[in-house]
C-alpha positions as CSV (number, residue, x, y, z in Angstrom):
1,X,0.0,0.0,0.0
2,X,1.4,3.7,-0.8
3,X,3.3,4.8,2.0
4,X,1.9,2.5,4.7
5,X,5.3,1.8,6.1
6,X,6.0,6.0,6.6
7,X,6.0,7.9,9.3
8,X,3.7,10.3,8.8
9,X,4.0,14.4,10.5
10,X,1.6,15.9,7.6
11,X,-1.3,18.3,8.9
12,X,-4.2,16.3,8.0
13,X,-4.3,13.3,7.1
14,X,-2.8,12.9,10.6
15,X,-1.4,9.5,12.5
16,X,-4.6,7.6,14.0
17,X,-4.7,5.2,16.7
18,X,-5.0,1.4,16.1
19,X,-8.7,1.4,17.8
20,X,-9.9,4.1,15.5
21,X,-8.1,2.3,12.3
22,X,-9.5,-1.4,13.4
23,X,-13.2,0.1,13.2
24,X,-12.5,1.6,9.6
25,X,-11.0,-2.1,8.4
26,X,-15.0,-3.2,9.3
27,X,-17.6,-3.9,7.3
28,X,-19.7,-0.6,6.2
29,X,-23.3,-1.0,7.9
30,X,-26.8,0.3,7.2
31,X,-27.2,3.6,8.6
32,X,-31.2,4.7,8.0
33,X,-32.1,2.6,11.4
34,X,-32.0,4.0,14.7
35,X,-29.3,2.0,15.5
36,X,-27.7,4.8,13.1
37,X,-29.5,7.4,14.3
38,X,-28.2,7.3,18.2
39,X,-24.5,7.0,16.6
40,X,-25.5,10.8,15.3
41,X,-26.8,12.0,18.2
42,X,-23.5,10.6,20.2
43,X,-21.5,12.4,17.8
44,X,-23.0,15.7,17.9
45,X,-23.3,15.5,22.0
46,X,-19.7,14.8,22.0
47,X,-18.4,17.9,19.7
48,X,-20.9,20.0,21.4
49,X,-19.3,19.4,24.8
50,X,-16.1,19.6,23.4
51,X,-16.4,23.0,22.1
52,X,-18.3,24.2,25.3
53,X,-21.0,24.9,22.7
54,X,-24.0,27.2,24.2
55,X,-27.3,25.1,24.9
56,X,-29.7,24.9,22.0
57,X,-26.2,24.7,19.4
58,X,-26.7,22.2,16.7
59,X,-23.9,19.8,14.6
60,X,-24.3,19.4,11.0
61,X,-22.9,16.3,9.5
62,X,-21.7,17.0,5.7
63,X,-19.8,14.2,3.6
64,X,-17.2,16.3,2.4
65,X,-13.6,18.4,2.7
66,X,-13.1,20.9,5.2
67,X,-13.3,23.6,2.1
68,X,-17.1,22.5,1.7
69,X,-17.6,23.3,5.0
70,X,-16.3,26.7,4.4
71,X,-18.4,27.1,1.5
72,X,-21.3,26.0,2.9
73,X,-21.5,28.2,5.7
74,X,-21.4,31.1,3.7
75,X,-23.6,29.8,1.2
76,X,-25.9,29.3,3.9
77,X,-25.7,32.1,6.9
78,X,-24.4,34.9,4.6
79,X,-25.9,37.1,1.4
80,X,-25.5,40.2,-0.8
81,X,-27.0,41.8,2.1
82,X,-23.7,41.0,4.3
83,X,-20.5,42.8,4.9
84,X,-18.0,40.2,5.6
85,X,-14.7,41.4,7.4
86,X,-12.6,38.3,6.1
87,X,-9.2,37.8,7.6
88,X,-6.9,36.6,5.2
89,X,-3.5,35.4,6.4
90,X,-2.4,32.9,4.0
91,X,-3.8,30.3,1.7
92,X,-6.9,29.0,3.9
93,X,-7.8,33.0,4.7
94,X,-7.7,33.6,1.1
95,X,-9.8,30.2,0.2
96,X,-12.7,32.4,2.5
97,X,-12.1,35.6,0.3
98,X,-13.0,33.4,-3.1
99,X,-16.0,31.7,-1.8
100,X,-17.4,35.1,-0.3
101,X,-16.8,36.3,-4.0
102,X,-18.0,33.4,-5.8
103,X,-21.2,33.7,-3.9
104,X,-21.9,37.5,-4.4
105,X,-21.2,38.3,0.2
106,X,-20.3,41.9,0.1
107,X,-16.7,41.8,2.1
108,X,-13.5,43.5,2.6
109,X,-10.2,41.2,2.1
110,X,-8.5,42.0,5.5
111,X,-4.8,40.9,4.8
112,X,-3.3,40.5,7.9
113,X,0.8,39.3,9.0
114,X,2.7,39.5,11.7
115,X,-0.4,39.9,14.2
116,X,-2.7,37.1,15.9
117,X,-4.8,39.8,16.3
118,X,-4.9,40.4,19.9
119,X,-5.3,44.1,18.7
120,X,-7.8,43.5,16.0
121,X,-9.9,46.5,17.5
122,X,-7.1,48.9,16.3
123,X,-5.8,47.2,13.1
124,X,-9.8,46.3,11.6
125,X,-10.3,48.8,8.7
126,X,-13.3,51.1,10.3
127,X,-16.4,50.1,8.3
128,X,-19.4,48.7,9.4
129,X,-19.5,44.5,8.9
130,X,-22.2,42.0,9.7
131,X,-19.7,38.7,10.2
132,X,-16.4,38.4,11.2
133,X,-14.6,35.4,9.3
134,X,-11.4,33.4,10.4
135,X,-9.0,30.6,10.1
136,X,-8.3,30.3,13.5
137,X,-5.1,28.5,12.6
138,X,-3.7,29.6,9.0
139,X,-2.3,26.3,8.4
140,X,-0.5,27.2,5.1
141,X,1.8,29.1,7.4
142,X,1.4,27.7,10.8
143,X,0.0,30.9,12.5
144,X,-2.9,30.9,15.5
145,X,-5.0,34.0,15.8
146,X,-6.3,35.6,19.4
147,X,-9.8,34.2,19.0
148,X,-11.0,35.5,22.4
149,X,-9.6,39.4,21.3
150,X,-11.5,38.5,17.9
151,X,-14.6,37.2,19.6
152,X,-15.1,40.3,22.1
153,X,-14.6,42.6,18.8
154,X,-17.2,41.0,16.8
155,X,-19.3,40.9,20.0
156,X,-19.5,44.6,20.7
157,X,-20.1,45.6,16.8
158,X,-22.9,42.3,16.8
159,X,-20.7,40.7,14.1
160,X,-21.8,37.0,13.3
161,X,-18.9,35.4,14.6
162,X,-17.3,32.3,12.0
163,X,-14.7,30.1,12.8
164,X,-12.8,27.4,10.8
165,X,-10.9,25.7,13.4
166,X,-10.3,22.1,11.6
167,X,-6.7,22.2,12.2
168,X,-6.7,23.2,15.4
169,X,-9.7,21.4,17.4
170,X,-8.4,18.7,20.0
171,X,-4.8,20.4,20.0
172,X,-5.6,24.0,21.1
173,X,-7.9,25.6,23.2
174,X,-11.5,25.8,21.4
175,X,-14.4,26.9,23.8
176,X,-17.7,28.6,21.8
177,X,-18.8,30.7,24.7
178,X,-16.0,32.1,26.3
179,X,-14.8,33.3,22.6
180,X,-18.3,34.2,21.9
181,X,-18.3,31.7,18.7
182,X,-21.6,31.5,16.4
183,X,-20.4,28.8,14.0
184,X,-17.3,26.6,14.0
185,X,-16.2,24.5,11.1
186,X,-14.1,21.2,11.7
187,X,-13.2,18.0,9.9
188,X,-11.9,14.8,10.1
189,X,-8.3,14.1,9.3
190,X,-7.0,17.1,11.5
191,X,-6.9,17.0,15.5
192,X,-9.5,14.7,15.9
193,X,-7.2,12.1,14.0
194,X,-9.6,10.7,11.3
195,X,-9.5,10.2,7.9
196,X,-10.5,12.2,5.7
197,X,-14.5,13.1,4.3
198,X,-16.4,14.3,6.9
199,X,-17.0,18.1,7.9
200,X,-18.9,19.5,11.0
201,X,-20.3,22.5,11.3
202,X,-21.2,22.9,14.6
203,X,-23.8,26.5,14.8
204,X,-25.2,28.4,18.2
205,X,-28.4,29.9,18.5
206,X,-27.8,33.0,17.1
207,X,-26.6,31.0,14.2
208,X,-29.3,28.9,13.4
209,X,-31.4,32.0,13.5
210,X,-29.5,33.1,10.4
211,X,-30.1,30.0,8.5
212,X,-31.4,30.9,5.5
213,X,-33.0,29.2,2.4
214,X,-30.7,29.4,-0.4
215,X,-30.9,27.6,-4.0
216,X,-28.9,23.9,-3.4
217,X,-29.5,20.7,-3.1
218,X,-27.0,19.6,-1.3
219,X,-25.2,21.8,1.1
220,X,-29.5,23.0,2.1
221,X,-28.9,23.8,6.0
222,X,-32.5,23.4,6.9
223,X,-32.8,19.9,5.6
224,X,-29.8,19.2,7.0
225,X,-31.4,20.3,10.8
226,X,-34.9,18.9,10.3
227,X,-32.9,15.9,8.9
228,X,-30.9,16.0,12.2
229,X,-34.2,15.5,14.5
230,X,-34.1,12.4,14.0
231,X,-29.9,11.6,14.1
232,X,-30.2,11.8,10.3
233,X,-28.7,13.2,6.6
234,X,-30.7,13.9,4.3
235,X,-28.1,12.1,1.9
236,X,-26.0,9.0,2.3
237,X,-23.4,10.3,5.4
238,X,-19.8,8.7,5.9
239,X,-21.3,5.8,7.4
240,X,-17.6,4.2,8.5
241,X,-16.1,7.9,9.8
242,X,-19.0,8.3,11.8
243,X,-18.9,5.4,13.7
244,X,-15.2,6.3,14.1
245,X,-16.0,9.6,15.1
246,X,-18.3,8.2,18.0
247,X,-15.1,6.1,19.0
248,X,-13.0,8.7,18.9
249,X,-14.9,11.3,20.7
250,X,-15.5,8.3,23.6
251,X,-11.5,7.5,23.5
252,X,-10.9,11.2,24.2
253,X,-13.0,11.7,27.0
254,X,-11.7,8.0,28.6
255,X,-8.2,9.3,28.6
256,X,-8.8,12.6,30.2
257,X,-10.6,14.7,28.5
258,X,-10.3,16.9,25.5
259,X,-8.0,18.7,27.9
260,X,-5.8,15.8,28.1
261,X,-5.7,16.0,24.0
262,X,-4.4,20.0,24.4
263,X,-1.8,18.7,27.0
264,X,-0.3,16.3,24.9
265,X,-0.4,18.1,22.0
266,X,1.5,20.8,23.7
267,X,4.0,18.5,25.1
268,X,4.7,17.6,21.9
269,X,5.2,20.6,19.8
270,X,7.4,21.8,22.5
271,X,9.4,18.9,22.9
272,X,10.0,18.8,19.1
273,X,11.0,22.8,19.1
274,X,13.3,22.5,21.8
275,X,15.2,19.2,20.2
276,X,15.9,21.0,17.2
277,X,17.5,23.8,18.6
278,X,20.6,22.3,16.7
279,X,20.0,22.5,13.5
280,X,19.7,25.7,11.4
281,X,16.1,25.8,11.1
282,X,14.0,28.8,12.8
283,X,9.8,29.1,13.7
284,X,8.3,31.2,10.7
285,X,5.9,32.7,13.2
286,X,5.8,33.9,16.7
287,X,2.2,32.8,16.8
288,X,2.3,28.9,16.4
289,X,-0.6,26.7,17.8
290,X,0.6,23.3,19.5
291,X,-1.2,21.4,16.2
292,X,2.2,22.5,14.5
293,X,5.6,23.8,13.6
294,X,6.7,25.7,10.7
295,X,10.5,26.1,10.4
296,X,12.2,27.6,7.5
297,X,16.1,27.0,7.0
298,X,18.5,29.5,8.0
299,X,21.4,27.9,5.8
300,X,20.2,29.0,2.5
301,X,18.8,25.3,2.0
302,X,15.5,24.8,-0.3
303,X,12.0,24.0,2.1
304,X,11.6,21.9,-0.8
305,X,14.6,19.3,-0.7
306,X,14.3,18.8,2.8
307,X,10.5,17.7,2.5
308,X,12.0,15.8,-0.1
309,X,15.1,14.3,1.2
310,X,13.2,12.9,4.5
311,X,10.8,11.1,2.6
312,X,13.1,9.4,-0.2
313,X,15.9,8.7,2.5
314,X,14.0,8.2,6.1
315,X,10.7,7.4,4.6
316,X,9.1,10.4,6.8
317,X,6.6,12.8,5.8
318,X,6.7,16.8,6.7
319,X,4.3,19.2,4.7
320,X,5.8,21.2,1.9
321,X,4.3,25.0,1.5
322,X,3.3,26.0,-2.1
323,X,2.9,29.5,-4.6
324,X,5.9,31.7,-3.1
325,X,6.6,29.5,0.1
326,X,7.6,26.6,-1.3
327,X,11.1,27.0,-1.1
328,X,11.2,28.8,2.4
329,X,8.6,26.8,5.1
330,X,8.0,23.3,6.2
331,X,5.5,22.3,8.3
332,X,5.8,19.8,10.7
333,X,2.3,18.2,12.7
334,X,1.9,17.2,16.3
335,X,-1.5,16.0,15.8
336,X,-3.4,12.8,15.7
337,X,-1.5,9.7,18.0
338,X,1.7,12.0,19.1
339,X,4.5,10.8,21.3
340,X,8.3,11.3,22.1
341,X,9.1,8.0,20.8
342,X,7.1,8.4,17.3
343,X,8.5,12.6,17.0
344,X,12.4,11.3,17.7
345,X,12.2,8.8,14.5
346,X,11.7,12.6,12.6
347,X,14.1,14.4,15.3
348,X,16.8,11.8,14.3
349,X,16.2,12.0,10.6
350,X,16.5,16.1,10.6
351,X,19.9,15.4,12.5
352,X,21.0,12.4,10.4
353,X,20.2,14.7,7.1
354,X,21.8,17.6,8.1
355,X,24.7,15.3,9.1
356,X,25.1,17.0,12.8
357,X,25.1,14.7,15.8
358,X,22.2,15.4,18.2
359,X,23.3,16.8,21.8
């Protein structure tokens, strides 16, 4: 099988746990029973305690990427009507910018760097905006925004508050009301260390009051909700990731808790950091989550032929960048089944490559 026998440091598809992978080796079952139905209903109790989500919030289930999540929120909470104030730090903030435009949202590209915008209040262009919209973690560059700053600034100017936090749910602190969160997209193959094809999008009150109806088929919130009722899709749901999201969700909350997940998570990233101190690589950003490490090389090496040289020589897997960053970042994941033992096998390849003994 392609690449089965790597070690794997990408940010999404992550490393899973052997419980989680022996449930998706199993035979797919029928899902419009009730049997099926309580597996929903487990799964959206789960991620709604997980994100400290208000009472009354609501999951939807979609059978897609993270990127149809995105979309789909707009497509669904927001209209001509809107001003969008869309925060664009990298590829993933600039992914928001082309949906709003695709589908008509009045908004203002708000390129930020340098900033997790604990001073968003000073550095928003004055206007008046309807939603706030952010990649909590810009994973094409490794960078986590001040999402409780963020939250009490869309708060006091009644912004509808949208956040895409699937690569950084499970690994950094995520908590809907004390951020003042409406909607928060997640998925799959990120922190909660599944594979990939299933996006939630998990919505508040205040939210599900702006649900509007909107001409599709498929990504149709309210049939989605009344669907929901009864721990149902209206169309055929990733029956297998499902069952292994219920696992997974139960498997957190057995081993500590989600804030367990963060600890570990944390642990990681900084154990990694701190081993590398060695070798001439430096953090892109000041404003890393624990999900993951960018590093770009400070001997005038390409990003490029390192990514490539671990993976043809060690068999290990970092994240290249792309467009202009190609050459200068790596990224490097601490999500998904994490530990000293597994993050050394890349430690000692960095080392080995570089051809510098490790203190």
């Amino acid at each position: 099988m392609i690449y089965e026998d790597y070690y794997i440091f990408t940010p999404g598809p992550v490393k899973m746990s052997q419980e989680i992978m022996d449930i998706g080796a199993k035979q797919t079952p029928y899902f419009r029973n009730c049997e099926f139905s309580e597996v929903t209903f487990a799964c959206e109790k789960g991620l709604l305690e997980m994100v400290n989500a208000p009472k009354g919030s609501k999951v939807i289930f979609l059978t897609a990427s993270g990127t149809a999540g995105m979309e789909s929120v707009v497509m669904n909470l927001l209209s001509k009507d809107d001003n969008a104030l869309v925060v664009n730090g990298g590829g993933f903030g600039g992914r928001f910018v082309e949906i709003c435009k695709t589908h008509d949202v009045t908004h203002r590209d708000f390129k930020v760097a340098n900033t997790n915008l604990s001073d968003i209040e000073a550095l928003a262009p004055q206007e008046d905006y309807s939603a706030l919209i952010v990649n909590a973690h810009e994973t094409s560059v490794g960078h986590l925004y001040d999402l409780n700053a963020m939250g009490a600034y869309a708060q006091k100017n009644n912004m509808l508050y949208i956040v895409d936090a699937i690569s950084m749910l499970v690994t950094d602190k995520l908590d809907m009301q004390e951020s003042n969160i409406d909607v928060v997209i997640a998925s799959s193959q990120k922190g909660l260390a599944l594979p990939p094809g299933l996006t939630m999008v998990i919505l508040n009150p205040k939210a599900l009051e702006k649900v509007q109806e909107i001409k599709s088929l498929y990504f149709n919130f309210k049939d989605y909700l009344s669907n929901g009722e009864r721990g149902q899709t209206p169309y055929t749901p990733a029956v297998t990731i499902m069952l292994q999201l219920e696992a997974r969700l139960a498997q957190i909350k057995r081993l500590g808790g989600v804030e367990r997940s963060i600890a570990n998570a944390k642990a990681m990233s900084e154990y990694f950091r701190q081993s590398i101190k060695g070798l001439p690589l430096k953090a892109y950003t000041p404003y890393m989550p624990n999900a993951m490490t960018t590093l770009t090389p400070t001997d005038g090496k390409s990003a490029m032929d390192i990514v490539n040289g671990l993976e043809e020589a060690y068999k290990v897997m970092v994240c290249p960048n792309g467009g202009e960053l190609r050459e200068v970042i790596f990224r490097v994941s601490h999500m998904g089944e994490m530990t000293k033992e597994y993050t050394d096998v890349l430690i000692d390849s960095l080392y080995d490559y570089y051809k510098i003994d490790r203190a």
